[in-house]
C-alpha positions, -999 to +999 in steps of 0.1 A: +283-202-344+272-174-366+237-183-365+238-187-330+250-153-324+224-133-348+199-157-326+206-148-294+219-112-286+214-077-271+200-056-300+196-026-273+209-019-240+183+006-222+190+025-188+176+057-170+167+077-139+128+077-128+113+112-139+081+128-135+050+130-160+015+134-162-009+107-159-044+112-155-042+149-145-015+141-120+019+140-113+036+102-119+064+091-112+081+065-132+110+044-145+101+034-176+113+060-196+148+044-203+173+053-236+195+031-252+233+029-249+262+017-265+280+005-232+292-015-217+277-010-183+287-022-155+257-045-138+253-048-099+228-072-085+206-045-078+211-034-114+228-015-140+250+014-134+227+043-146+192+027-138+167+030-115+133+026-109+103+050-091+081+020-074+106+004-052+078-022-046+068-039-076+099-033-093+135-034-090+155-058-062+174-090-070+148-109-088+144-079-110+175-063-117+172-065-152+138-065-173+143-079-208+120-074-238+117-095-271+125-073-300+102-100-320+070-086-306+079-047-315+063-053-351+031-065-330+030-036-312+037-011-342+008-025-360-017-023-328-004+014-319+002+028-355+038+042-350+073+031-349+085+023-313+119+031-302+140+008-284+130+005-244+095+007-256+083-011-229+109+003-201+131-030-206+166-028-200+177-053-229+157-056-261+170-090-271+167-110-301+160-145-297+144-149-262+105-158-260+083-160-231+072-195-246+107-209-255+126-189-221+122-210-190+123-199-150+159-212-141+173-204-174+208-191-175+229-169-198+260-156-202+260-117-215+288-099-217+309-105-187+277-110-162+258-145-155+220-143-153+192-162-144+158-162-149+135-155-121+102-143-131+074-125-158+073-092-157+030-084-152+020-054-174+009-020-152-010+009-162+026+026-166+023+010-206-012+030-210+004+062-198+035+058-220+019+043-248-016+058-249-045+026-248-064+021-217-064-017-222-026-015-231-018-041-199-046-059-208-034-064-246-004-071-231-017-104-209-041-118-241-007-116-260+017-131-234+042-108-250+054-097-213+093-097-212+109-110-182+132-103-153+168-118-148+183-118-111+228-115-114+244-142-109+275-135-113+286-096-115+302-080-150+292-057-178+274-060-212+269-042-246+245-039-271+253-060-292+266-088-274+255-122-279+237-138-255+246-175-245+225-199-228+246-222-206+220-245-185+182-248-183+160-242-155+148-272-134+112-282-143+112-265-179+085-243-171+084-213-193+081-173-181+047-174-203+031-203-181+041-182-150+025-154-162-008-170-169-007-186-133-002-152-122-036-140-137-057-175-137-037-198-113-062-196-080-079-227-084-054-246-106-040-265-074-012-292-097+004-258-111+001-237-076+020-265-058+047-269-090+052-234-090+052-223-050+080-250-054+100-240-078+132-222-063+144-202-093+111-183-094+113-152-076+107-153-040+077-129-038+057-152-067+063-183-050+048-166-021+022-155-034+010-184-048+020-212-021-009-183-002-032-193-032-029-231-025-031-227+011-062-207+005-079-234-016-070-261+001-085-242+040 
């Protein structure tokens, strides 16, 4: 049980208000600027108490209430950037140990803290990382890596800690992993087996299963 809990577990718990900064000569304004905390936080389905994000579009809602980030790929980035990183690097709300994009499956579920989670989908890289981070190709680095993170939707309503272990009580139907998902969401047009496995796949978030049940409607017109 030991192991299991230095496996799988909140390392950092990450929340903040959108502010504004300076991107490209202009005003931008953005989430990802998040701090750690010791917690525990309450979390909503919309989110943690404390949170919030700028684009209301692309991110935040029930599929992406909280964004999770594997503190296994930190030393990656450190080496490619040349500096430590602080926790909530990447804007994630939990920097977790033990949770890959190619071992963490869509439909997964885990127990943290009090709250129930599920995975729903990849989060896709945006040129938020270059302004925070510096490298114009930083979303781009981001895909070739597959070191994306990923969203959870709430299950079941509680709060969490850093620290806490994180405990994975079923797997998601079909075994596909977030890292598959997030190369279908870059290469997937013509690939009509995975378009069809995926626009049916109710644990992926709604939008993504949307968009690419559009895709194999589009190649098969």
């Amino acid at each position: 049980m030991e192991t299991e809990v230095k496996k799988m577990q909140v390392v950092s718990l990450n929340v903040g208000k959108p502010k504004t900064v300076e991107y490209r000569g202009k005003p931008l304004d953005t989430g990802i600027y998040k701090l750690p905390v010791a917690g525990p936080l309450a979390l909503r389905v919309g989110g943690f108490t404390g949170d919030g994000q700028a684009d209301l579009v692309n991110h935040g809602g029930p599929d992406k209430a909280v964004c999770v980030y594997p503190l296994e790929h930190y030393a990656h980035w450190e080496e490619r950037l040349g500096r430590k990183l602080e926790y909530s690097a990447f804007g994630e709300n939990i920097t977790a140990r033990g949770l890959l994009e190619t071992e963490v499956c869509i439909g997964d579920i885990f127990e943290i803290g009090t709250a129930l989670l599920e995975v729903s989908q990849p989060r896709f890289p945006c040129f938020k990382l270059t302004q925070k981070h510096g490298p114009a190709d930083m979303p781009a680095q981001v895909l070739s890596t597959g070191y994306s993170g990923f969203y959870l939707r709430v299950l079941r309503e509680g709060s969490l800690a850093a620290g806490d272990r994180i405990v994975k009580l079923a797997s998601g139907a079909g075994g596909i992993p977030v890292r598959q998902v997030l190369y279908s969401m870059e290469h997937g047009r013509k690939d009509h087996t995975g378009l069809a496995e995926l626009a049916g796949l109710e644990s992926l978030a709604a939008g993504l299963r949307e968009r690419f049940r559009g895709w194999l409607d589009a190649a098969e017109s």
